[in-house]
C-alpha positions in Angstrom: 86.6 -2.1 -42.4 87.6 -5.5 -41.4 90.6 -6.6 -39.4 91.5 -10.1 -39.5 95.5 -11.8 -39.9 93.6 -15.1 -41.2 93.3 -14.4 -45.2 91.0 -16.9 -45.7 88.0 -16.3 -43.2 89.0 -11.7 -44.1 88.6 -13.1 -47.5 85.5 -14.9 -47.2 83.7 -11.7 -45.1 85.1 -9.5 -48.1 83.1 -11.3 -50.3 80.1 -11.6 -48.2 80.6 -7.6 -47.6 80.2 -7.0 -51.0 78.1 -9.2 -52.2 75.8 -7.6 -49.7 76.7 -4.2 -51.3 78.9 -2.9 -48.5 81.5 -0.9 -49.8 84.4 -3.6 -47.8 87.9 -3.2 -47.0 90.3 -5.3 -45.3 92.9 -5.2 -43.1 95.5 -8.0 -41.8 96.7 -6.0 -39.3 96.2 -3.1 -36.8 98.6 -1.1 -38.8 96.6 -0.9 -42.0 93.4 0.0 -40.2 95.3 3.2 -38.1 96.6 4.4 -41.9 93.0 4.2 -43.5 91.8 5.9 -40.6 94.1 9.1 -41.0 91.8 10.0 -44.4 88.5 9.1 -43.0 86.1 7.1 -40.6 84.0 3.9 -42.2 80.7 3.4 -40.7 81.5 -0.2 -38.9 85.0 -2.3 -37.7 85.0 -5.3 -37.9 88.0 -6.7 -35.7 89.5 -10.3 -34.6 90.4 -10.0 -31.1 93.9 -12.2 -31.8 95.6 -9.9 -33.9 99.4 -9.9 -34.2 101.5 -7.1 -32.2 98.4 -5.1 -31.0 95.5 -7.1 -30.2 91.7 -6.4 -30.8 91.3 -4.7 -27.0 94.0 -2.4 -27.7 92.9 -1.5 -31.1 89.2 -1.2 -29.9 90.4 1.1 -26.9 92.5 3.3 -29.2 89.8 3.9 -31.6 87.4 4.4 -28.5 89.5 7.4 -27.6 88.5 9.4 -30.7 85.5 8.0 -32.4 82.1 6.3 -31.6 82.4 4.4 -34.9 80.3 0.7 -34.4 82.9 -2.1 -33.3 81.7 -6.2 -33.6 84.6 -8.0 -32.0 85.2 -11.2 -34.0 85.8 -13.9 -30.8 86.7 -17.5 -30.3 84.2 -20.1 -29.1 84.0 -20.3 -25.2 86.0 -17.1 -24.6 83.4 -15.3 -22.1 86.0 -13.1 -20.5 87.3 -11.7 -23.8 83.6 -11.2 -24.6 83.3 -9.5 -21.8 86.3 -7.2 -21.9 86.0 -7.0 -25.6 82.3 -4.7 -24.7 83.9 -2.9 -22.1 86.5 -2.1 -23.7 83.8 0.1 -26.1 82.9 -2.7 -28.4 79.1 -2.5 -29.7 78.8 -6.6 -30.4 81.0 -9.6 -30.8 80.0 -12.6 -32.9 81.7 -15.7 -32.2 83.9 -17.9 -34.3 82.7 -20.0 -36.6 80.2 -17.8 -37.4 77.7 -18.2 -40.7 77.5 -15.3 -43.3 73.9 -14.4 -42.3 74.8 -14.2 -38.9 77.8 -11.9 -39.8 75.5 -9.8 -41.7 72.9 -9.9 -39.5 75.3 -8.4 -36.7 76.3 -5.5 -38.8 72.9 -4.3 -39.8 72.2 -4.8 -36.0 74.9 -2.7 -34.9 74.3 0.1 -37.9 71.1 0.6 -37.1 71.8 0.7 -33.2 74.5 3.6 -34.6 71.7 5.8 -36.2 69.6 5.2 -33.4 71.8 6.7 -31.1 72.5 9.7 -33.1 68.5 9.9 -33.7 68.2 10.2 -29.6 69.8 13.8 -29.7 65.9 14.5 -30.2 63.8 15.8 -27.2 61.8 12.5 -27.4 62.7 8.8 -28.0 59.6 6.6 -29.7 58.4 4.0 -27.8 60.1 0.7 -28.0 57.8 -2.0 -29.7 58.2 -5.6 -30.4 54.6 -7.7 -31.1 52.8 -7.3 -28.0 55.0 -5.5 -25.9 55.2 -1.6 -26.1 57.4 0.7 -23.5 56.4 4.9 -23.6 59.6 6.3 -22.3 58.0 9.2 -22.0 54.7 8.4 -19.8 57.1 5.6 -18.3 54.4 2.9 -18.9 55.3 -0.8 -19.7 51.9 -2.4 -21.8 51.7 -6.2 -23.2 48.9 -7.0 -24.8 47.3 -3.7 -24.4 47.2 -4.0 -20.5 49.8 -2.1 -18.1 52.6 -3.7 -16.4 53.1 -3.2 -13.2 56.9 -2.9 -12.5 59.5 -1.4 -9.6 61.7 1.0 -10.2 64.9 -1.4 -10.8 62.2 -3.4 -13.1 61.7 -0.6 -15.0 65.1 0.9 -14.7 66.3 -2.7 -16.3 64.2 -2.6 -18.7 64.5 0.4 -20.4 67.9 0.5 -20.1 68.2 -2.3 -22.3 65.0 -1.0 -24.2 67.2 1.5 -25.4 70.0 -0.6 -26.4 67.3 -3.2 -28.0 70.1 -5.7 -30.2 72.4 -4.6 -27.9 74.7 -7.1 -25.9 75.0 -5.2 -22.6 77.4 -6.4 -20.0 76.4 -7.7 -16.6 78.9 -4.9 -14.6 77.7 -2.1 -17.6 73.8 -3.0 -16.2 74.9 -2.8 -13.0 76.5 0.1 -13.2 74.0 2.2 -15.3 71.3 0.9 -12.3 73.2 0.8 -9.1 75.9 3.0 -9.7 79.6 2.1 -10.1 80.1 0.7 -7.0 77.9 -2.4 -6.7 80.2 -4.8 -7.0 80.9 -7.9 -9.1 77.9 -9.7 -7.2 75.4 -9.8 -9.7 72.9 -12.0 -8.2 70.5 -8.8 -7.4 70.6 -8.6 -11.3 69.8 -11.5 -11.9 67.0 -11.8 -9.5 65.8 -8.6 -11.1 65.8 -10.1 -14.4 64.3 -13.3 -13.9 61.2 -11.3 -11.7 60.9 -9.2 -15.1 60.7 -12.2 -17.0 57.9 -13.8 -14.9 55.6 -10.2 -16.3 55.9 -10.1 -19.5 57.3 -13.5 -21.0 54.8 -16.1 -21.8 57.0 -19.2 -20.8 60.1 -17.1 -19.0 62.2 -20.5 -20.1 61.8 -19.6 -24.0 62.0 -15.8 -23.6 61.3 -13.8 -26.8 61.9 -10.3 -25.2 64.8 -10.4 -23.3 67.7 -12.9 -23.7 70.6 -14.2 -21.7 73.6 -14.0 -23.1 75.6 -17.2 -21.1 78.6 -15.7 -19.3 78.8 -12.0 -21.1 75.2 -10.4 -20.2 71.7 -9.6 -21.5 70.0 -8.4 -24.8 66.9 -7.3 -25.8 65.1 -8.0 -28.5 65.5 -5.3 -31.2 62.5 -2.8 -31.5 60.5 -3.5 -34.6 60.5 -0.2 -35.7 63.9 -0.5 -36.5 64.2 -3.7 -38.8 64.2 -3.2 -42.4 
């Protein structure tokens, strides 16, 4: 489902939808999206945050209270707070305005198969995360690059299988923070960051051009999506 009150840009994404050979529909309001709701879930919203009436965070919270369903806010450029808000408020993603269609799509398949990799984690064991050289056993809690162990703390390796886990995953600076140090650290998040950049220095080449774990300017980090997942 997509909600959007601009025609043209819901237009546009319902031809890029299904072109791509999703099954679209689309929405100008928060109204249509609660009545196709009553007679079934889809398997991704899409959903502008600037809606008229009931914006995106209230939508997003009221679908939060009864379904898991993927959510990629649709945000204005610059808008880090609503960004940030927008994921706590239970969204999976955002992608910002103007956004290209293989970045739309790209998003979705992101978030879909972040969706079946959750539901896949109701097994005893989770497979290792994997991306070129670097491989984390969640199981033997051992970090390799290049075939040779990384030595980490336990906040190093805390952080980084948390967003291990999440791989393609914006995550939230006070969501990290939380899932780490507990609920209440704060809004400080210069331990974080110190953290992050220390786990950079191990297992990025050239920690300036990171091609594990990215910053996300304002909202958060993300990690690179496992390779075992892409299709």
């Amino acid at each position: 489902y997509c909600i959007e009150d601009d025609s043209a840009i819901r237009d546009l994404m319902m031809y890029t939808l299904r072109t791509a050979g999703f099954d679209a529909r689309g929405f100008g309001s928060s109204a249509g999206l609660y009545e196709a709701l009553k007679s079934g879930l889809p398997q991704l919203i899409l959903l502008d945050l600037m809606l008229p009436k009931i914006d995106g965070m209230e939508v997003c919270h009221r679908v939060r209270e009864f379904s898991d369903v993927p959510i990629v806010m649709l945000t204005a450029k610059g808008d880090d707070m609503d960004k940030i808000l927008g994921l706590e408020y239970g969204a999976d993603d955002y992608i910002t305005k103007p956004f290209g269609t293989v970045e739309l799509l790209a998003r979705i398949r992101t978030s879909l198969r972040h969706s079946r990799q959750m539901q896949d984690m109701s097994s005893i064991h989770q497979k290792p995360y994997h991306y070129k050289n670097l491989t984390i056993n969640f199981e033997n809690h051992v970090v390799t690059l290049n075939g040779e162990i990384i030595h980490l703390t336990q906040i190093e390796y805390k952080l980084l299988t948390l967003l291990a886990r999440n791989s393609g995953k914006v995550m939230t600076y006070s969501a990290i923070m939380s899932n780490v140090w507990g609920p209440f650290t704060g809004d400080n998040n210069r331990i974080l960051r110190v953290n992050m950049a220390n786990i950079r220095r191990k297992i990025e080449q050239n920690p300036s051009k990171p091609q594990f774990l990215f910053t996300e300017v304002g909202v958060g980090y993300r990690m690179r999506e496992d390779e075992n997942e892409l299709c």
